[in-house]
C-alpha positions as CSV (number, residue, x, y, z in Angstrom):
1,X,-17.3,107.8,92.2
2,X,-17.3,104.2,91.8
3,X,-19.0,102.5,88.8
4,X,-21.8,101.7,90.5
5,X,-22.9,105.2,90.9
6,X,-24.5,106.0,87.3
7,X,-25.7,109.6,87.1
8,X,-26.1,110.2,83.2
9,X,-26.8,108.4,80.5
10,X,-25.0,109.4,77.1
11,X,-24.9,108.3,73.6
12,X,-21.6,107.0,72.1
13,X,-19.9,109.8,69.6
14,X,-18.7,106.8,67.5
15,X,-21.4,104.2,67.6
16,X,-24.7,106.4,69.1
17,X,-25.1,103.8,70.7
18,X,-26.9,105.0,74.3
19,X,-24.3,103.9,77.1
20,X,-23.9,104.6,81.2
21,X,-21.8,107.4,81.9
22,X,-19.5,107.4,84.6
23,X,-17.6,110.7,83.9
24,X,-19.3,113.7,82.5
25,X,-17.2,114.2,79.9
26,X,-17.0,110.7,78.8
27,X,-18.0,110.3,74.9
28,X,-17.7,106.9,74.3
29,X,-19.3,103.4,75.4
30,X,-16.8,100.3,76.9
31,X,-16.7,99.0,72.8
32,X,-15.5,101.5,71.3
33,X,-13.4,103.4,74.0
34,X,-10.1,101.7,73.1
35,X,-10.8,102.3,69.1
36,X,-10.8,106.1,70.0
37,X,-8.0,105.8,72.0
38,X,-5.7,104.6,69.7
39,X,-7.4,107.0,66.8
40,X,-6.1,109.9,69.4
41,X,-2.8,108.2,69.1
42,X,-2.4,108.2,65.2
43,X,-3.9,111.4,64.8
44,X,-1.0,113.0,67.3
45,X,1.9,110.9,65.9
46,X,0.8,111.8,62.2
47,X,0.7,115.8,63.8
48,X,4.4,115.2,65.4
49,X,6.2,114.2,62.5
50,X,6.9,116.2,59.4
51,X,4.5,114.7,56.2
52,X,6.7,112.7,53.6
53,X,8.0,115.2,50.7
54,X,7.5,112.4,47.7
55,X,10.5,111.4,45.8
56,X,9.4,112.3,42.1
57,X,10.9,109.8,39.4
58,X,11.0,112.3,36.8
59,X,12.4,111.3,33.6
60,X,13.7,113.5,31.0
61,X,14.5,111.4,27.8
62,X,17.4,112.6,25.5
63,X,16.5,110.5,23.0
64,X,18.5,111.1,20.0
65,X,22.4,113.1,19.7
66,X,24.9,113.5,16.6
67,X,28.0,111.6,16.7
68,X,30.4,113.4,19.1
69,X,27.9,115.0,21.3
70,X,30.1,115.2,24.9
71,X,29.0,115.4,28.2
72,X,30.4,115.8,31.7
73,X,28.5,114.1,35.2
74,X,30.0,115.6,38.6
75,X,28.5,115.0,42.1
76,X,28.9,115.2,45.5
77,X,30.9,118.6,45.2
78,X,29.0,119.9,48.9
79,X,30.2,123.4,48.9
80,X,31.4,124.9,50.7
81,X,33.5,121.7,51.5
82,X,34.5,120.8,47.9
83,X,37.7,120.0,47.6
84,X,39.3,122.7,45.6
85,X,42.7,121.1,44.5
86,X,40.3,118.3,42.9
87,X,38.2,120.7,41.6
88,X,40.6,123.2,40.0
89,X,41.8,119.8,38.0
90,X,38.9,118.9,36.6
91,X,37.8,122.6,36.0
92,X,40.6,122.4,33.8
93,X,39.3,119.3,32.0
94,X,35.9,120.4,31.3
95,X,37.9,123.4,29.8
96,X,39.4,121.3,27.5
97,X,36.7,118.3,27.0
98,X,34.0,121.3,25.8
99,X,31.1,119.2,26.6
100,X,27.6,120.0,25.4
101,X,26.0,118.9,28.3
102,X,26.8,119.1,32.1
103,X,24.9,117.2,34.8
104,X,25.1,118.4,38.4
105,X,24.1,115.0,39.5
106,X,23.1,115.7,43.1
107,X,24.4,117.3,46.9
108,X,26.4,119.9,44.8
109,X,26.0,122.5,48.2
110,X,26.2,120.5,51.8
111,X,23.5,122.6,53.3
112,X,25.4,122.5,56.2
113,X,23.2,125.1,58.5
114,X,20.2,123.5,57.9
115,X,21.4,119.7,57.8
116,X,20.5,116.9,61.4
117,X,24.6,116.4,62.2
118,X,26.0,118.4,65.3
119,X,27.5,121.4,63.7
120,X,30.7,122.9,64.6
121,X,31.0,125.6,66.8
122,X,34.2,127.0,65.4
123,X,32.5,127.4,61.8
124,X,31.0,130.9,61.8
125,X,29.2,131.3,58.3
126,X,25.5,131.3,58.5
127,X,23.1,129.4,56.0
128,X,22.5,132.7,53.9
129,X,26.6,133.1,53.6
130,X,26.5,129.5,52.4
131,X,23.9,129.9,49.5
132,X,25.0,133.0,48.8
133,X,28.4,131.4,48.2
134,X,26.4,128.3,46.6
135,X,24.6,130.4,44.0
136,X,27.7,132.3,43.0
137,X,29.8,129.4,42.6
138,X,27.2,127.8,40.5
139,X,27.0,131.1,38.0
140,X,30.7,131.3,37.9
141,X,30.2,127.4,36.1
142,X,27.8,128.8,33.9
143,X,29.4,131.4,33.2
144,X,32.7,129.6,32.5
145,X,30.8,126.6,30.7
146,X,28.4,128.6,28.7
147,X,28.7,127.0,25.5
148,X,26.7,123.5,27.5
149,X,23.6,122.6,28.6
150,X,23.5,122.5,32.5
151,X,20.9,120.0,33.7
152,X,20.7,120.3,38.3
153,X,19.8,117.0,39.8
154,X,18.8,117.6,43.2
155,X,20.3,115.6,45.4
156,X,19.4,114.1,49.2
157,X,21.7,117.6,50.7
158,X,19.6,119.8,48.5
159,X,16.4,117.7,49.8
160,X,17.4,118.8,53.0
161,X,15.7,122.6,52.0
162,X,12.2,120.5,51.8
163,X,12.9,119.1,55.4
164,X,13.6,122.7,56.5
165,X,10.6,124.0,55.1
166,X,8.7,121.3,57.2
167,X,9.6,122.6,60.1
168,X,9.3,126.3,59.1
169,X,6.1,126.2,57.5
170,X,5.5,130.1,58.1
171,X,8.1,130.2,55.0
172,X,6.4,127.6,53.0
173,X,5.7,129.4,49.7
174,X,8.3,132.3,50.2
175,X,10.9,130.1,49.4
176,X,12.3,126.9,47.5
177,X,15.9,125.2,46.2
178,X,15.0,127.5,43.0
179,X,14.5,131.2,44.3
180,X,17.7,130.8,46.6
181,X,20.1,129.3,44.4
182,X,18.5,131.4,41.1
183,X,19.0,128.0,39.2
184,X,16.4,128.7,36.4
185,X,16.7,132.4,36.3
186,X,20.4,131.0,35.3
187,X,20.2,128.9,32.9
188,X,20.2,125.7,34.9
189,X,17.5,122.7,33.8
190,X,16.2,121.9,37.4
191,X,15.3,118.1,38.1
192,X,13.6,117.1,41.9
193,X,15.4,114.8,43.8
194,X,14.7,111.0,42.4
195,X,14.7,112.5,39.1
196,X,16.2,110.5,36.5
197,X,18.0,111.7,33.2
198,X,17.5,109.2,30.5
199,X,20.5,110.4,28.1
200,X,20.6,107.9,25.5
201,X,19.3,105.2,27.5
202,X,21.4,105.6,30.2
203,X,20.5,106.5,33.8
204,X,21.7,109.5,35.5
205,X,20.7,110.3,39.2
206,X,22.0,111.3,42.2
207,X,20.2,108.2,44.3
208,X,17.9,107.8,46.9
209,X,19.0,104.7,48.4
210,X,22.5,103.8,49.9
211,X,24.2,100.2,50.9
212,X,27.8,99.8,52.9
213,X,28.2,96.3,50.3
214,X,30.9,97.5,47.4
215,X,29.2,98.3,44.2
216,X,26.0,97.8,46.4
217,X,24.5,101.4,45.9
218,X,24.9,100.7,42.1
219,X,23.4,97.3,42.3
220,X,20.3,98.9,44.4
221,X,19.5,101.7,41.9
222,X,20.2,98.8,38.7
223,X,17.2,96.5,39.9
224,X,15.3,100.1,40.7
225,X,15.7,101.5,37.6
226,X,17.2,98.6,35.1
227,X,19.2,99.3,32.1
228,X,22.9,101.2,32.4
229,X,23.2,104.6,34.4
230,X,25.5,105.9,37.3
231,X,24.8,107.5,40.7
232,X,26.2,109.4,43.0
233,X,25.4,109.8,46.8
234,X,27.2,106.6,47.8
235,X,30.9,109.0,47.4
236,X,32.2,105.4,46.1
237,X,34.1,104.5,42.7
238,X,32.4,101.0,41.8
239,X,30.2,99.3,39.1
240,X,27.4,96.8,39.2
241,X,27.7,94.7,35.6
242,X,24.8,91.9,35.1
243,X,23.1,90.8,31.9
244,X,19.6,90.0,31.9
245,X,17.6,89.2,28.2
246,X,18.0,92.9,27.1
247,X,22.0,92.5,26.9
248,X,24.7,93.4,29.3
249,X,24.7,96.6,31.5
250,X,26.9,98.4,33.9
251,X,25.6,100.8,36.8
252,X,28.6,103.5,37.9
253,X,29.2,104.8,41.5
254,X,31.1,108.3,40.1
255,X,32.4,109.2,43.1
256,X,32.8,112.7,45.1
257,X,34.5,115.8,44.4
258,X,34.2,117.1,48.4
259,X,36.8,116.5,50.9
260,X,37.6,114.0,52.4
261,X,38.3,114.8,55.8
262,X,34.8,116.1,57.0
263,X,34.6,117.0,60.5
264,X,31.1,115.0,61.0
265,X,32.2,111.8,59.6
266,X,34.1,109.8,62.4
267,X,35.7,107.5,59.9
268,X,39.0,108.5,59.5
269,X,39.6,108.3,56.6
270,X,35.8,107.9,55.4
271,X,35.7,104.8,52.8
272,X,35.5,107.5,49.7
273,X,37.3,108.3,46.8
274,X,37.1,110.9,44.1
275,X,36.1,110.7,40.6
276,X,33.5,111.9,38.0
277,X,32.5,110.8,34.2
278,X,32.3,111.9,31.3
279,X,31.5,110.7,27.9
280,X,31.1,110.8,24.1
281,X,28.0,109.9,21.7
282,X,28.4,107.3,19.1
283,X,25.6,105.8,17.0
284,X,23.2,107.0,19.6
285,X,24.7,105.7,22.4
286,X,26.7,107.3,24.6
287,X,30.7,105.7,25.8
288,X,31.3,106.5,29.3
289,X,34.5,106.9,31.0
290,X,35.0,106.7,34.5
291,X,38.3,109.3,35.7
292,X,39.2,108.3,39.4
293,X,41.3,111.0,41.1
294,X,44.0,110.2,42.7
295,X,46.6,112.3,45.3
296,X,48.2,113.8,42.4
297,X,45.2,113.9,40.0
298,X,43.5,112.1,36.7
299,X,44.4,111.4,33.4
300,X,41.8,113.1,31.2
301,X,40.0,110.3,29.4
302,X,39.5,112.1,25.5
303,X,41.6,114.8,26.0
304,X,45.1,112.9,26.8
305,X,46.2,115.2,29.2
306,X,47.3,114.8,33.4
307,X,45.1,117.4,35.4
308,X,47.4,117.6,38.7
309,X,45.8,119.0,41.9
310,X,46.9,122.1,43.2
């Protein structure tokens, strides 16, 4: 049919305005035929791609401790790929430390069956084996650590259960970070990813933004945030110092406690090193040490004592 051959008249399902039809199942006039186009457009990309799960700053404020209050930060464990020399090391130093408080500042599981890098076909566990494993690592900590307060920062791994449940919304509802690791029901304060512990005015998160620059993650999350604090996620040792009209502050990179060798990481070796902090309250403020672990192990800031790996 050329366009000389009108048979129908039609009104405009955007505009009513009354327009020539030159298809019978045309809805809109010449003007507003391109603005419908490209609303068909947004409405199928927006349908294609999984909605945004919002990073939630939460803040809890410790505002006030007695002199000698301890506390303990590790990260980046990502069980089942933790490394368990490192780990058996500082085990033995929060043993000793007693802390009061212990932050599991982020990617503590790796999520592995769930997470967007090619898996490896010689692994066999499933996802279930790995939270399984997850959860009853976690209660053994509790268990072992009882006497502290054990705050769960999630971290971008553990965020990766949100993207999951995007693309399996039939489960939406049925399940969450909490009901399959049983963090509450444990004793364990849960924080979402981007929260933010405020313990004495200083900073702890996992991080939600990452830079290749040394000390650059630090930085990011210092102008983010402001004030002193440490991260994680970057699986770098570093510190960002600056001094703006409030005083003189330091953000930590603290380092991972997983391998170093992963199979998904074609680095060899990946640009990480091992480490966590830990720290004592004095006149409401807290004095942070950062323990770097080397191929032998860590000297045990407080406790004056070597933890060796093995």
């Amino acid at each position: 049919m050329s366009r000389g051959d009108v048979h129908l008249v039609k009104f405009c399902t955007l505009c009513g305005v009354e327009f020539n039809a030159y298809k019978r199942d045309d809805l809109y006039c010449d003007r507003c035929r391109d603005d419908a186009r490209r609303e068909k457009q947004r409405r199928t990309n927006r349908a294609a791609l999984p909605a945004l799960t919002p990073v939630s700053f939460v803040r809890e404020h410790i505002t006030k401790a007695p002199d000698g209050q301890r506390i303990v930060i590790v990260s980046d464990l990502q069980h089942p790929f933790i490394d368990w020399k490192t780990w058996a090391g500082v085990t033995r130093f929060i043993t000793d430390f007693q802390p009061n408080i212990i932050v599991w500042n982020g990617d503590i599981g790796d999520f592995y069956g769930i997470s967007s890098f090619d898996k490896n076909p010689q692994r066999t566990f499933t996802f279930s084996d790995e939270m399984v494993a997850l959860r009853r690592f976690l209660e053994i900590g509790q268990d072992a650590w009882h006497f502290a307060k054990h705050y769960f920062i999630m971290g971008n791994h553990e965020h990766r259960m949100e993207w999951f449940l995007k693309r399996t919304p039939e489960l939406s509802g049925l399940i969450d970070i909490d009901s399959v690791l049983k963090l509450k029901e444990n004793g364990f304060i849960l924080m979402p990813y981007g929260g933010v512990l405020d313990y004495l005015g200083f900073a702890i998160t996992h991080g939600t933004r990452y830079s290749s620059l040394p000390n650059g993650t630090a930085r990011q999350h210092a102008q983010m945030i402001g004030g002193s604090g440490c991260v994680g996620h970057s699986h770098r040792i570093g510190q960002w110092t600056y001094t703006d009209m409030r005083g003189t502050h330091t953000f930590h990179e603290t380092g991972c406690l997983c391998r170093l060798d992963p199979d998904y990481i074609p680095q060899r070796p990946p640009n990480w090193q091992q480490g966590f902090m830990a720290g004592i309250a004095h006149n409401n403020a807290v004095h942070l040490h950062q323990m770097s672990v080397y191929e032998d192990g860590f000297y045990g800031a407080f406790t004056g004592a070597f933890y060796a790996r093995k």
